[in-house]
TORBAMAR-403265 format. One line per 3 residues: their letters; for each residue x, y, z of N, C-alpha, C, O. Coordinates in steps of 0.001 Angstrom, whole numbers. Layout:
<recs>
a) X:Y:Z:X:Y:Z:X:Y:Z:X:Y:Z ~ ...
</recs>
This chain:
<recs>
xxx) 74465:-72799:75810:73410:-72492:76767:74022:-71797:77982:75113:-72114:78455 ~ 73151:-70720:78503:74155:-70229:79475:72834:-69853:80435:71697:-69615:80026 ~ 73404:-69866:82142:72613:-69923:83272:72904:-68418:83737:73999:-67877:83582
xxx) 71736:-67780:84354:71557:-66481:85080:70855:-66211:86273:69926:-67019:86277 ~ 70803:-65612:87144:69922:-65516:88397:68968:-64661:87855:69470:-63802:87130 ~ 67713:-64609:87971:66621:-63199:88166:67234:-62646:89243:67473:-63262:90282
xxx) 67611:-61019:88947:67778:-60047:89841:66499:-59891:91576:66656:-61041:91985 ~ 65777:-59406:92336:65283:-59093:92648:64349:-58140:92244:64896:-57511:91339 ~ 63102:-57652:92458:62291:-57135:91738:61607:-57138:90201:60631:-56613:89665
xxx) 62293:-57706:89957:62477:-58533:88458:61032:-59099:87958:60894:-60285:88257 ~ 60010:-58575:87323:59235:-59358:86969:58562:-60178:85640:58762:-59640:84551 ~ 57850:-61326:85651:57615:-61721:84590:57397:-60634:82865:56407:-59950:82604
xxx) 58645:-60808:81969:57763:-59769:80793:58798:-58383:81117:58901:-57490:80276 ~ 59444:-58341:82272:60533:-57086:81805:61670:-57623:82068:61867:-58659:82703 ~ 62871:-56527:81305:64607:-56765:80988:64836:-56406:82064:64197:-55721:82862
xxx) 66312:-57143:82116:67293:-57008:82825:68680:-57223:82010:68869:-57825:80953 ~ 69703:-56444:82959:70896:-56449:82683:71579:-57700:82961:71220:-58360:83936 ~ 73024:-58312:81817:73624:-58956:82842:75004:-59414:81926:75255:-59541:80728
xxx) 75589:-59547:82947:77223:-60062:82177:77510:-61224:81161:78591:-61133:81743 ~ 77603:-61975:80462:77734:-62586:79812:79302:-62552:79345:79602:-61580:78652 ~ 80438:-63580:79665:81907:-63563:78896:82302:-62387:78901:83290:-62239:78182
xxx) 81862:-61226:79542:82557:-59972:79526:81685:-59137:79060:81876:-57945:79300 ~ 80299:-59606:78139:79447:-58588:77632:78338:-58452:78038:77720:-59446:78419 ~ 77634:-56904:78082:76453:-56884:78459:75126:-57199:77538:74771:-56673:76483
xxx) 74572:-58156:78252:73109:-58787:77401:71810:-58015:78224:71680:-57504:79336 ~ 71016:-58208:77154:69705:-57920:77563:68670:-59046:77797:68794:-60013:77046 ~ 67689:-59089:78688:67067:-60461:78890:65925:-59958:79182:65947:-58873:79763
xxx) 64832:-60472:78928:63307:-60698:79172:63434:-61513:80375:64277:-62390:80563 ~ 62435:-61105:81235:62402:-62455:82462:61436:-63248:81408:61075:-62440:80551 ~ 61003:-64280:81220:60384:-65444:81206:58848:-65412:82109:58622:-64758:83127
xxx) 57929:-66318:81391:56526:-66223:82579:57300:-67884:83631:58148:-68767:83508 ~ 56301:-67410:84548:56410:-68184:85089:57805:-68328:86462:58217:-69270:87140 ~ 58058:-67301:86393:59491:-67574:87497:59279:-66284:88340:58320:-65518:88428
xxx) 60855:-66312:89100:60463:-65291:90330:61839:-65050:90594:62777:-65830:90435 ~ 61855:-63565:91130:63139:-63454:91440:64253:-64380:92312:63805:-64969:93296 ~ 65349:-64495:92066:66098:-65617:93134:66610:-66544:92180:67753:-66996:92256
xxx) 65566:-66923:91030:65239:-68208:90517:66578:-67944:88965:66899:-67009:88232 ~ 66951:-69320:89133:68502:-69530:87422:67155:-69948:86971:66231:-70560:87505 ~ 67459:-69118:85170:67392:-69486:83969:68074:-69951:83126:69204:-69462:83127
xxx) 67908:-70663:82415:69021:-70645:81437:68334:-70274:79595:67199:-70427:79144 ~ 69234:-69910:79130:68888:-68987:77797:69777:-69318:76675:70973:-69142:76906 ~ 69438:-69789:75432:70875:-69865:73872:70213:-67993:73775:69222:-67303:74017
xxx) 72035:-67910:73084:72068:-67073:71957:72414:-67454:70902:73072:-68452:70608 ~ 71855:-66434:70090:72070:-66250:68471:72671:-65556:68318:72082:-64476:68372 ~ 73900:-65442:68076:74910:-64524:68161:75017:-63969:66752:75273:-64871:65955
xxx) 74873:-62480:66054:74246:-62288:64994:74880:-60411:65232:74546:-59493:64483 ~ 75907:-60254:66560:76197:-59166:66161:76949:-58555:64721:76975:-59542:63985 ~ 77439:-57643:64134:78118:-56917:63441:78868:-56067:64375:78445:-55596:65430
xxx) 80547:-55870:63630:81277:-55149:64235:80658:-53807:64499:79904:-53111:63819 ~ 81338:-53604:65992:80969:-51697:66887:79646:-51963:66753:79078:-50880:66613 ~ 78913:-52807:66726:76988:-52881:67345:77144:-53865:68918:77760:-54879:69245
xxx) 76084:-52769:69685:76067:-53285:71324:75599:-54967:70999:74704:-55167:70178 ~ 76232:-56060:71658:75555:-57006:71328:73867:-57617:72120:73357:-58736:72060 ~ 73459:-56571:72694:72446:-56549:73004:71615:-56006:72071:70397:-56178:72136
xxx) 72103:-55411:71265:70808:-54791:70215:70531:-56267:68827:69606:-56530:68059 ~ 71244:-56596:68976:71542:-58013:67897:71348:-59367:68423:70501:-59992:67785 ~ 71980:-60127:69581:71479:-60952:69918:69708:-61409:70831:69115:-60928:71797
xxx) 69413:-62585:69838:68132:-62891:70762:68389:-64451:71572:69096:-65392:71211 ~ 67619:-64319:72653:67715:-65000:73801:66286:-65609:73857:65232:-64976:73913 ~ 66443:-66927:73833:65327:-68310:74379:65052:-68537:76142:65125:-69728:76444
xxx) 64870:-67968:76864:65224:-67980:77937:63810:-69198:78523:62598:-69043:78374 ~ 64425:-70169:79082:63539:-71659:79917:64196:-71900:81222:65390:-71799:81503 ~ 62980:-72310:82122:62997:-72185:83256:63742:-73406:83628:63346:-74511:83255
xxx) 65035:-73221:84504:65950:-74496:85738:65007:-75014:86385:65174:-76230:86488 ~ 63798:-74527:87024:63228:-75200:88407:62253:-75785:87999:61670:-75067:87187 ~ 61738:-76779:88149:60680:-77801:87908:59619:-77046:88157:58907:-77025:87153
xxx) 59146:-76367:89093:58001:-75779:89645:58429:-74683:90033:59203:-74678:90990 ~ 58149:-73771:89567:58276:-72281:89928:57334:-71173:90120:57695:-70158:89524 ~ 56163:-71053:90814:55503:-70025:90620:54332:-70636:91592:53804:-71728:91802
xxx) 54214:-68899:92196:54882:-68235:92218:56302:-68100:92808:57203:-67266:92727 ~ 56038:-69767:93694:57655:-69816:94644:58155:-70736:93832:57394:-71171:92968 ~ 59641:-71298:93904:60501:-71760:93365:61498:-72487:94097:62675:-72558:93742
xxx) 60837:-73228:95508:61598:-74319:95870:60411:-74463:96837:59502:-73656:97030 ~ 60648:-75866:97498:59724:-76771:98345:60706:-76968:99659:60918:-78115:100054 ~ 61269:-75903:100294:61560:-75954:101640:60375:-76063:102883:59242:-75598:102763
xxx) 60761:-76607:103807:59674:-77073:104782:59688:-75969:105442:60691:-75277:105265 ~ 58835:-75544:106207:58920:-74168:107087:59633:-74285:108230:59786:-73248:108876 ~ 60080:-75229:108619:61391:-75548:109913:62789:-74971:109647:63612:-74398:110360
xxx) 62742:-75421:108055:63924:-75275:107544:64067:-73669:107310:65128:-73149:107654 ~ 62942:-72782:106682:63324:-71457:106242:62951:-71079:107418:64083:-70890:107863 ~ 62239:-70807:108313:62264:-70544:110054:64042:-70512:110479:64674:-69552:110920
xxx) 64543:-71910:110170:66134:-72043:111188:66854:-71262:110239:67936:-70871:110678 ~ 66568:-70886:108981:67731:-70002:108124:67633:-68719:108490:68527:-67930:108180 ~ 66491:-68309:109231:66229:-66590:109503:66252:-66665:110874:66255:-65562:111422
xxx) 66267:-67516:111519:66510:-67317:113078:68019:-67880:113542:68228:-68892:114211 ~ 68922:-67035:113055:70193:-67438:112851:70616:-66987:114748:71698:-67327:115228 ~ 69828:-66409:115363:70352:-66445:117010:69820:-67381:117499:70166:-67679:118643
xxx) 68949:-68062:116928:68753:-69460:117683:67621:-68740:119066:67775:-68988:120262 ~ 66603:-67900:118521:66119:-67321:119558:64431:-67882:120016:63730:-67667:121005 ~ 64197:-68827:118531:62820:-68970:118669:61637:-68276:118115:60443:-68576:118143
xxx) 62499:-66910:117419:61228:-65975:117608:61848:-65147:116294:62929:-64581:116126 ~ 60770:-65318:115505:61442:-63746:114171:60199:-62545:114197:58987:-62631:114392 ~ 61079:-61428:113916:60100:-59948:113913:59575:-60117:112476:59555:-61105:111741
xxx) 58992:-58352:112230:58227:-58349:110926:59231:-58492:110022:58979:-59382:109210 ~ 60653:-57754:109796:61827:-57743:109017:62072:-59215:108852:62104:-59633:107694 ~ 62250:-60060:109834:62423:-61185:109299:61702:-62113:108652:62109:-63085:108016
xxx) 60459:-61704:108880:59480:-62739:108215:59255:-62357:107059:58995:-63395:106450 ~ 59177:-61374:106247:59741:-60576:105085:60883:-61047:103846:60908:-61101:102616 ~ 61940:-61395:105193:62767:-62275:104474:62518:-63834:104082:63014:-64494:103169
xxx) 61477:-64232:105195:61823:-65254:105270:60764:-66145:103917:60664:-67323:103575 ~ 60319:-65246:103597:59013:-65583:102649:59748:-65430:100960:59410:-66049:99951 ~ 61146:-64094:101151:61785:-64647:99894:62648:-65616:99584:62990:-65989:98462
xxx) 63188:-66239:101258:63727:-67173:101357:63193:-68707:100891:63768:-69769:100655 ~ 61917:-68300:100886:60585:-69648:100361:60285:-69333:98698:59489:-69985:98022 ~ 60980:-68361:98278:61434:-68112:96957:59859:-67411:96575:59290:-67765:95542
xxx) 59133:-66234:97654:58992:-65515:96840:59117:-64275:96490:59922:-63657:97187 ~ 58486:-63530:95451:58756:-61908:95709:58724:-61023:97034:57858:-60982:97907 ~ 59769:-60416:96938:59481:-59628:98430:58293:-58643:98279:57909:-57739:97537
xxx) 57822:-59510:99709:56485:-59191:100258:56511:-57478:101153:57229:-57161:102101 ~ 55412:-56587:100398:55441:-55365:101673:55462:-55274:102487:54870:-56302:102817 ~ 55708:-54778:103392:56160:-54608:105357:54826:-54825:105246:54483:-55996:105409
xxx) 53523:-53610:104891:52214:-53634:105484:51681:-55284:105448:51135:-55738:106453 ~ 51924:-56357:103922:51480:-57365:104177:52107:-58459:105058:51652:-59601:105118 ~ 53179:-58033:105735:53928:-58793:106554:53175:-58306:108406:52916:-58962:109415
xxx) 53085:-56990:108064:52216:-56952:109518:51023:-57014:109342:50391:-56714:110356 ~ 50485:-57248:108573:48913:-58061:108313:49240:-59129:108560:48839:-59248:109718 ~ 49818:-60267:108228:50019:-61987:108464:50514:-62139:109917:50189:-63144:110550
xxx) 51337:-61120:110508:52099:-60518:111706:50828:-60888:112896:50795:-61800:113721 ~ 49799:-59759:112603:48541:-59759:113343:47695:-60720:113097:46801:-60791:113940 ~ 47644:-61503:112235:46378:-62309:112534:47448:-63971:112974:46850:-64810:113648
xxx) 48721:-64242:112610:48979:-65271:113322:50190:-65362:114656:50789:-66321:115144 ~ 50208:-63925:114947:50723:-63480:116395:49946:-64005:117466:48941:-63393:117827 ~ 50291:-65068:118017:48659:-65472:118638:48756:-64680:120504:47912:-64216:121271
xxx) 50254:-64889:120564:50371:-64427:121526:50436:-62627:122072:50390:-62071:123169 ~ 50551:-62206:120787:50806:-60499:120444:51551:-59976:121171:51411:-58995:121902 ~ 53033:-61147:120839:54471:-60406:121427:54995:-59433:120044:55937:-58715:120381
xxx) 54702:-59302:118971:54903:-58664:117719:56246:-59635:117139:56929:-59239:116194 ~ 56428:-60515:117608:56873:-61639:117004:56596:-63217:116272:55391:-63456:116193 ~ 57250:-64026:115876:56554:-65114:115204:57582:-66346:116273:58714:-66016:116626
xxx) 57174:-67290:116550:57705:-68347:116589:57711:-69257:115248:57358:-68904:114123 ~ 58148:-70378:115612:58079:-71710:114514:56775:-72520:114402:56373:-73383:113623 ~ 56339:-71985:115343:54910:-73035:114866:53369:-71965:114400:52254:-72219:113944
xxx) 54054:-70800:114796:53023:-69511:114488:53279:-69479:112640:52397:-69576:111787 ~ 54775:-69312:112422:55090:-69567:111145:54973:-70479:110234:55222:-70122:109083 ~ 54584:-71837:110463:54342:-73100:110278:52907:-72725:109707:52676:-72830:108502
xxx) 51712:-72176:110838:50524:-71916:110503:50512:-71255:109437:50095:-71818:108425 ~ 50953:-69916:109373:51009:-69048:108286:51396:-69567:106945:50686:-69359:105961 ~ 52745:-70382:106875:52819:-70675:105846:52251:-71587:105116:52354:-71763:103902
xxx) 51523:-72283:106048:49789:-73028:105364:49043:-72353:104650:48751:-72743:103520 ~ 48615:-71295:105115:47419:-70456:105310:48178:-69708:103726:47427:-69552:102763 ~ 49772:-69272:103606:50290:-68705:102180:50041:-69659:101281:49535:-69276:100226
xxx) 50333:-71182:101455:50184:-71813:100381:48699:-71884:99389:48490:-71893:98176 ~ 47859:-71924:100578:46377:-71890:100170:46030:-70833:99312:45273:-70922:98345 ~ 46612:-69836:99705:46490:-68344:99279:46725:-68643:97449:46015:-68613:96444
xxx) 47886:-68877:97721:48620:-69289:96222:47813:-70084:95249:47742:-69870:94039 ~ 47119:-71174:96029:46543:-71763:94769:45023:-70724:94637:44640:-70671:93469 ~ 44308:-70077:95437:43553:-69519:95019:44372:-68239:94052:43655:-67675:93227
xxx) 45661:-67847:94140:45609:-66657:93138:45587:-67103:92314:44814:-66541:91538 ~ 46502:-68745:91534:46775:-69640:90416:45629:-69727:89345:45649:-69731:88114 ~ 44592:-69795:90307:42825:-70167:89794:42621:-68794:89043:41929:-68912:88032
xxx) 43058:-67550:89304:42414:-66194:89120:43501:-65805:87818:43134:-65261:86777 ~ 44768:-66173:88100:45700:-65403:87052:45824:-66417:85518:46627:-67312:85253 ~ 44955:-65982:84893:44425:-67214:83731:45656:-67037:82570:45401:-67787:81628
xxx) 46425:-66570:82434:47541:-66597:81806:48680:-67049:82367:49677:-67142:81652 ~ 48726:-67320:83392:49997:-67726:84686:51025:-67058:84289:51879:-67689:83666 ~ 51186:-65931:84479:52060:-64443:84857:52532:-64014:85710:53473:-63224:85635
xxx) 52047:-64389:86696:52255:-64325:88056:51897:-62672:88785:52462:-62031:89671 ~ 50650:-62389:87897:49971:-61209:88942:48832:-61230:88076:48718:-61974:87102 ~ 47493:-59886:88697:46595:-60684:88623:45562:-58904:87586:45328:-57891:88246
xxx) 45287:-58966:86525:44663:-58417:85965:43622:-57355:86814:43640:-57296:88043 ~ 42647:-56467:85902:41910:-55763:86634:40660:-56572:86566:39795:-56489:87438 ~ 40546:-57521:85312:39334:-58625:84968:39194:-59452:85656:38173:-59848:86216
xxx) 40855:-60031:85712:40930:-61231:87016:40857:-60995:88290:40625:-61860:89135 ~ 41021:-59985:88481:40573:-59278:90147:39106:-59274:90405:38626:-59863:91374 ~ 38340:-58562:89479:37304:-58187:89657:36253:-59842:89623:35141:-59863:90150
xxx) 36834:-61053:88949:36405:-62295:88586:36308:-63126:90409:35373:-63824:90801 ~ 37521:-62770:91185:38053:-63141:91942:37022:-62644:92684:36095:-63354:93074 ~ 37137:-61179:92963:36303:-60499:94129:35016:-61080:94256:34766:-61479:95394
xxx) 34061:-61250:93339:32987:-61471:92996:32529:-62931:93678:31513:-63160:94334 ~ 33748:-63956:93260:33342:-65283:93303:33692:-65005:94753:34108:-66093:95151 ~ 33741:-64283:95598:34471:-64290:97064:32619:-63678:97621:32163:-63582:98760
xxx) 31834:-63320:96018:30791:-62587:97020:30541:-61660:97194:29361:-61430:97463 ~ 31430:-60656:97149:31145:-59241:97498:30910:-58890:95728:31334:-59364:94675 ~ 29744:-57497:96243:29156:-57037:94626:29384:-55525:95243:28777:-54975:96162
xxx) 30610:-54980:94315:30786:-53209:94348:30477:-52920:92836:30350:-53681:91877 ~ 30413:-51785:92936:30320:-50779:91560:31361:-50540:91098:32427:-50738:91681 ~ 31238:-50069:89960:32449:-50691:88799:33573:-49325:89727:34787:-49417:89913
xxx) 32506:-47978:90224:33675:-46957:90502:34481:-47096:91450:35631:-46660:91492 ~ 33673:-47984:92618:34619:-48410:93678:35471:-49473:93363:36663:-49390:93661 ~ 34900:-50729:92647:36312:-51353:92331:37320:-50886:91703:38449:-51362:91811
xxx) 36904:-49518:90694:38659:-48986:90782:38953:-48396:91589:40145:-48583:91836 ~ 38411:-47571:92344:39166:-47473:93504:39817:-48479:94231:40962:-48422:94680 ~ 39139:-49265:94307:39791:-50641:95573:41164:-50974:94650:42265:-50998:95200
xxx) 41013:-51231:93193:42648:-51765:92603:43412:-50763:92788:44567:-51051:93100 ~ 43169:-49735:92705:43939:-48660:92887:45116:-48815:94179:46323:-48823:94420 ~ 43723:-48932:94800:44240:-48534:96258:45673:-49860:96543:46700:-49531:97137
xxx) 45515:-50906:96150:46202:-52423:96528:46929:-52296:95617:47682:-53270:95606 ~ 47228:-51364:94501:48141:-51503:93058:49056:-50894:93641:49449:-49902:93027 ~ 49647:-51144:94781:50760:-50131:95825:52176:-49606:94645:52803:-48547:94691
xxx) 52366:-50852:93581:53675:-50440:92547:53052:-50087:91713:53349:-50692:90683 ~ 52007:-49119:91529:51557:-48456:90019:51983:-49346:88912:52331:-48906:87816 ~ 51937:-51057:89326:51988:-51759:88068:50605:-51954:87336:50703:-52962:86637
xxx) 49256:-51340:87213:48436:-51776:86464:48109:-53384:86592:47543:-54076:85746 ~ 48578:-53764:87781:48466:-55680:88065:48545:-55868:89560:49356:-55156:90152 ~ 47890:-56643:90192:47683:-57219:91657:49176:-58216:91370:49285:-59012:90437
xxx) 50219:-57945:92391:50733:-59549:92809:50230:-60168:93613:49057:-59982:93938 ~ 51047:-61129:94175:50667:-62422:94901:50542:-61443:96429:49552:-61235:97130 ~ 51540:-61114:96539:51173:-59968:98086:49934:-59311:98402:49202:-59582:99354
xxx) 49627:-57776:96888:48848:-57176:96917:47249:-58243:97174:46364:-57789:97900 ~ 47154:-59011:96797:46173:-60541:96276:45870:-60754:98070:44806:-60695:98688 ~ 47170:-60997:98518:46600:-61722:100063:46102:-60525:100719:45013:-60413:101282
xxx) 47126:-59524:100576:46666:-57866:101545:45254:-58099:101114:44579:-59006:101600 ~ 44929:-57499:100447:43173:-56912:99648:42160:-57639:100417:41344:-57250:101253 ~ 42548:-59381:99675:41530:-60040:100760:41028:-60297:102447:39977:-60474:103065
xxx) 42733:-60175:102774:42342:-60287:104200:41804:-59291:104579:40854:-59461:105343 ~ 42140:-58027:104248:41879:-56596:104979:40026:-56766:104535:39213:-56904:105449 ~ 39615:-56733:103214:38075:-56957:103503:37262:-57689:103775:36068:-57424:103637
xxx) 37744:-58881:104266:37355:-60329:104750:37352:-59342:106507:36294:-59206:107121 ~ 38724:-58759:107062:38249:-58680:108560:37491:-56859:109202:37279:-56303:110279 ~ 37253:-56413:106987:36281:-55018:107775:35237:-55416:107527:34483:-54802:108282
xxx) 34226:-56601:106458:33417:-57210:106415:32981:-57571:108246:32198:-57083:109060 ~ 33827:-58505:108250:33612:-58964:109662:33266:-58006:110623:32453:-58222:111522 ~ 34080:-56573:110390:33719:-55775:111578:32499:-54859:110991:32179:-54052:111863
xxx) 31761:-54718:109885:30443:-53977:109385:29456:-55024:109879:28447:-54674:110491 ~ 29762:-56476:109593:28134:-57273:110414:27922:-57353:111912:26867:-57885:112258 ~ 28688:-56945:112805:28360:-56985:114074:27923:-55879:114137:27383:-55805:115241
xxx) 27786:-54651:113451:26357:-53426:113240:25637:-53371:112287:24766:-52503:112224 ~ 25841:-54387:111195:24653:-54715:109967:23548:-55753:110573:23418:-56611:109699 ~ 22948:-55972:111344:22296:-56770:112286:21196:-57140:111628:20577:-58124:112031
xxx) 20799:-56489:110609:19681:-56809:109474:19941:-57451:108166:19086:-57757:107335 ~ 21487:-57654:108061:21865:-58130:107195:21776:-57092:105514:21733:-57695:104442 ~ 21768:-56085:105553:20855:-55547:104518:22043:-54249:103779:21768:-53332:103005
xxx) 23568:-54688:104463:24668:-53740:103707:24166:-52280:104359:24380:-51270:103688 ~ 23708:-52193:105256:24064:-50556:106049:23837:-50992:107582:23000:-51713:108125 ~ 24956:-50235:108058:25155:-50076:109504:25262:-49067:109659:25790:-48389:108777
xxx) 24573:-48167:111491:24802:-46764:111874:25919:-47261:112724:25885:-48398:113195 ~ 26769:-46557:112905:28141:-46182:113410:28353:-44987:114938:27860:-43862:114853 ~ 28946:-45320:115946:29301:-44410:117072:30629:-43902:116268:31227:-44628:115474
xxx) 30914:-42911:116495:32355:-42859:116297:33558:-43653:116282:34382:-43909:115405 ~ 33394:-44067:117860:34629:-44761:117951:34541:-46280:117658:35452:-47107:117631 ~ 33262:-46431:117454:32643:-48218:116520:33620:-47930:115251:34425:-48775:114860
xxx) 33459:-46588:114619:33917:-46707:112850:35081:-46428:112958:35742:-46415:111920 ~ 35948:-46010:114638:37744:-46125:114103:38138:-47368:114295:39132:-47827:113732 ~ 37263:-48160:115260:37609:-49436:115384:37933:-50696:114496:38641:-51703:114524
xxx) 36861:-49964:113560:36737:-50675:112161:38002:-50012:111019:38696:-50594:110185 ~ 37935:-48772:111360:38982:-48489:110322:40543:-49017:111205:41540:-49341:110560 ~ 40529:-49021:111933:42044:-49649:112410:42969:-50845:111706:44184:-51004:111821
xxx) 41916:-51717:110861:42598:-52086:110070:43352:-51901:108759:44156:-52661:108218 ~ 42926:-50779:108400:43488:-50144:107319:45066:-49373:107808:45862:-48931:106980 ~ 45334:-49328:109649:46516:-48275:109906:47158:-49346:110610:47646:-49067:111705
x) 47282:-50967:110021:48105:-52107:110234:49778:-51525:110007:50724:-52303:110130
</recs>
């Protein structure tokens, strides 16, 4: 039996490279895990002489961590807070909170969804986080998580165009089939054909707070508002987070 790290970027269902006793193997990530995270894997060792032993050996690959997914350890947010605030300053930027979320073992998160979480739990809007601003947030991620868990019905760890559209719906909002591809489109930022856990929080918050900003001129309730100009950049400002 032999142990490996997932590379970074690494996701459920594609190969990676990796050393093995001197040789190079090929590996499937496994469902259910995340980059950061040891596997461990048997081979069947079944090469023939001068054949790559990656074209010949197959690999069982099962998950080390008890609970993995989409994160893969149960650190307290004090603790991954004091590992990224290594000046002892009190305070982490967007770069660090970025980190500090793969440090909570999960996929690295986009800058844009890091200054989305940035802005809504910046309370003070120094463009920084303290420990208890981060504390909030990482409440507010966990919650997040079990609502994507509910949506990704294969536990893959990203989220279909069926399971999106299942999701959106039960949230309430009713678009047309042409705009919801547009909308996956638009949040499918890695042309993977799949929402992650990031794309999942971006999407919602951003139309949860332009919702919010269309009913303070939908006053009839009835899905149309007239617009001043600078009412509809106000509203679009969240899209240039």
């Amino acid at each position: 039996m032999y142990q490996v790290r997932i590379p970074q970027g690494i996701r459920p269902g594609q190969k990676f490279r990796c050393s093995i006793n001197g040789q190079q193997m090929e590996i499937v990530c496994p469902a259910n895990t995340v980059p950061g995270q040891t596997i461990q894997f048997s081979v069947n060792n079944s090469s023939s002489p001068g054949v790559a032993p990656a074209q010949h050996q197959s690999y069982s690959p099962q998950s080390v961590a008890q609970s993995g997914y989409p994160h893969a350890n149960s650190q307290s947010p004090d603790s991954i807070f004091a590992s990224i605030d290594t000046r002892r300053t009190g305070q982490i930027n967007i770069n660090q909170l970025q980190q500090a979320f793969q440090v909570a073992g999960y996929a690295k998160f986009q800058l844009k969804t890091c200054k989305l979480m940035m802005s809504m739990f910046d309370t003070d809007h120094s463009m920084m986080m303290s420990a208890t601003e981060f504390a909030a947030l990482f409440k507010y991620i966990k919650d997040w998580e079990k609502c994507f868990k509910q949506y990704d019905q294969n536990q893959n760890g990203s989220i279909s165009f069926a399971e999106l559209k299942s999701a959106v719906e039960a949230f309430g909002y009713r678009f047309s089939d042409d705009f919801f591809t547009t909308l996956f489109n638009v949040y499918d930022a890695d042309r993977s054909r799949t929402i992650s856990f990031d794309e999942f929080i971006q999407l919602f918050c951003e139309l949860h707070m332009l919702t919010e900003a269309f009913k303070i001129h939908d006053t009839k309730r009835q899905g149309v508002a007239t617009f001043k100009y600078e009412d509809f950049l106000k509203v679009r400002r969240y899209n240039f987070l």
